[in-house]
C-alpha positions in Angstrom: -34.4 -1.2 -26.4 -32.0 0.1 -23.8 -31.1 -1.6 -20.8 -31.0 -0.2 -17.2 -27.8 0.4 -15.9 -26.6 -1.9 -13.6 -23.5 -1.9 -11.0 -20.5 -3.3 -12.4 -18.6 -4.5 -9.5 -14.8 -3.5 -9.1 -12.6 -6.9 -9.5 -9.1 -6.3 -7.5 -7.6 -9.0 -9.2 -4.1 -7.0 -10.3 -2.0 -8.6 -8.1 -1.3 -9.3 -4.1 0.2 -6.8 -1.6 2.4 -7.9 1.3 2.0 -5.6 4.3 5.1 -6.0 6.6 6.5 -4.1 9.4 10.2 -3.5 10.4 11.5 -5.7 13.0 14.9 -5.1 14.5 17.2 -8.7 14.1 18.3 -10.8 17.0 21.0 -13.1 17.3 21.2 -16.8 18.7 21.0 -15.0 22.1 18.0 -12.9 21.6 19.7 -9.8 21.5 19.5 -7.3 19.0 21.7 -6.8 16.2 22.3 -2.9 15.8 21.7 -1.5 12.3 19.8 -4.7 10.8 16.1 -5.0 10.1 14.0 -7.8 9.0 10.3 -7.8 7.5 8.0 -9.9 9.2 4.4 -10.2 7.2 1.3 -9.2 9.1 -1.3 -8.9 6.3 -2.0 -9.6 2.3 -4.8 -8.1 0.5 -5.2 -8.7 -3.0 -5.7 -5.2 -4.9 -5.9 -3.2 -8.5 -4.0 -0.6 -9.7 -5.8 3.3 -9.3 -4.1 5.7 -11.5 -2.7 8.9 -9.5 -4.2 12.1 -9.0 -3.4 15.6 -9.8 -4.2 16.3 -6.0 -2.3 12.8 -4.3 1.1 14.9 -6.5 0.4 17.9 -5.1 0.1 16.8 -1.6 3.0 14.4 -1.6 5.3 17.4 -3.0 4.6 20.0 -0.3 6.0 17.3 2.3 8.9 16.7 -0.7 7.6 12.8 -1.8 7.1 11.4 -5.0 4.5 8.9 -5.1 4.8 6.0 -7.5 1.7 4.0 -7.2 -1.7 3.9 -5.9 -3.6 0.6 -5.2 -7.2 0.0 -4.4 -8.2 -3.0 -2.0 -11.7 -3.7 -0.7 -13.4 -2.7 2.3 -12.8 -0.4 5.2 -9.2 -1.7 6.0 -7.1 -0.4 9.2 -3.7 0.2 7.7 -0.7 1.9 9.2 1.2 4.1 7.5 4.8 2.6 9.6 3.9 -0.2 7.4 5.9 -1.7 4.4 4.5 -3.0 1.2 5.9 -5.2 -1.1 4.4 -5.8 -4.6 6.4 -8.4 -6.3 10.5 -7.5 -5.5 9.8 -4.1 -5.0 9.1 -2.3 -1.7 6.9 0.7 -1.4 6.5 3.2 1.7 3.1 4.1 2.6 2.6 8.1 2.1 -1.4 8.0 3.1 -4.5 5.7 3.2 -8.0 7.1 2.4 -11.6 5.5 2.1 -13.6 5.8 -0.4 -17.5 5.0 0.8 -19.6 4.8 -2.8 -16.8 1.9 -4.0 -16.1 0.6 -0.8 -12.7 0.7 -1.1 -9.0 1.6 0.6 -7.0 3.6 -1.2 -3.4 3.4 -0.7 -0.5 6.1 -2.2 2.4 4.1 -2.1 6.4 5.8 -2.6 9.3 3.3 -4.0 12.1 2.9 -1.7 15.0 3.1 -3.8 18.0 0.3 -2.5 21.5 2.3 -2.7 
C-alpha cells in the first residue's frame, strides 16, 4: 500500500556564510587610513546551495551583473544588500534577497568579486 506523502524538511547543511560589512581602517590614532577597508563580521547563517534561475540571469543582466551563486538560508532573515559574503576564500556581492513563504526560506543571488 502507498504511503501518504509527508513533508520532507529542507536540511541547509552545505556550508556556512559570513556576512560582513566594509569598515574603513584606522591607525594607532584612530584616524582613518584613506583607500583601505577591513571586513568586520556581523552575522553567519548556515545555508544550501539553490541552483539559478532563468529569471535571477535575466534580471541581473539588464542592470549588466552576472550572478554566480544562489544560497538558501532559513527563515525570514533581514539582510542588506551593502553587505559582503564570504563562502570559504571567496567573496560574493549581494545582487538581491527574496523570501520564499511555502519553504520558509531567504534566498540570496550572490555575484563573485573578482581580486585584480
Amino acid at each position: 500500500m502507498l504511503e501518504k506523502k509527508s513533508i520532507t524538511a529542507n536540511v541547509f547543511n552545505d556550508g556556512i556564510a559570513h556576512f560582513n560589512i566594509k569598515q574603513t581602517k584606522l591607525d594607532e590614532y584612530n584616524t582613518p587610513l584613506r583607500g583601505q577597508y577591513e571586513l568586520k563580521e556581523i552575522k553567519k547563517y548556515w545555508f544550501r546551495y539553490l541552483g539559478v534561475t532563468q529569471d535571477d540571469i535575466y534580471l541581473a543582466v539588464a542592470d549588466d551583473k552576472r550572478i554566480t551563486k544562489k544560497i538558501g538560508m532559513h527563515g525570514n532573515l533581514d539582510i542588506d544588500v551593502k553587505n559582503i559574503v564570504v563562502i570559504g576564500n571567496e567573496q560574493f556581492e549581494i545582487y538581491n534577497t527574496t523570501y520564499h513563504f511555502r519553504r520558509n526560506e531567504t534566498m540570496v543571488n550572490l555575484i563573485k568579486i573578482w581580486k585584480t
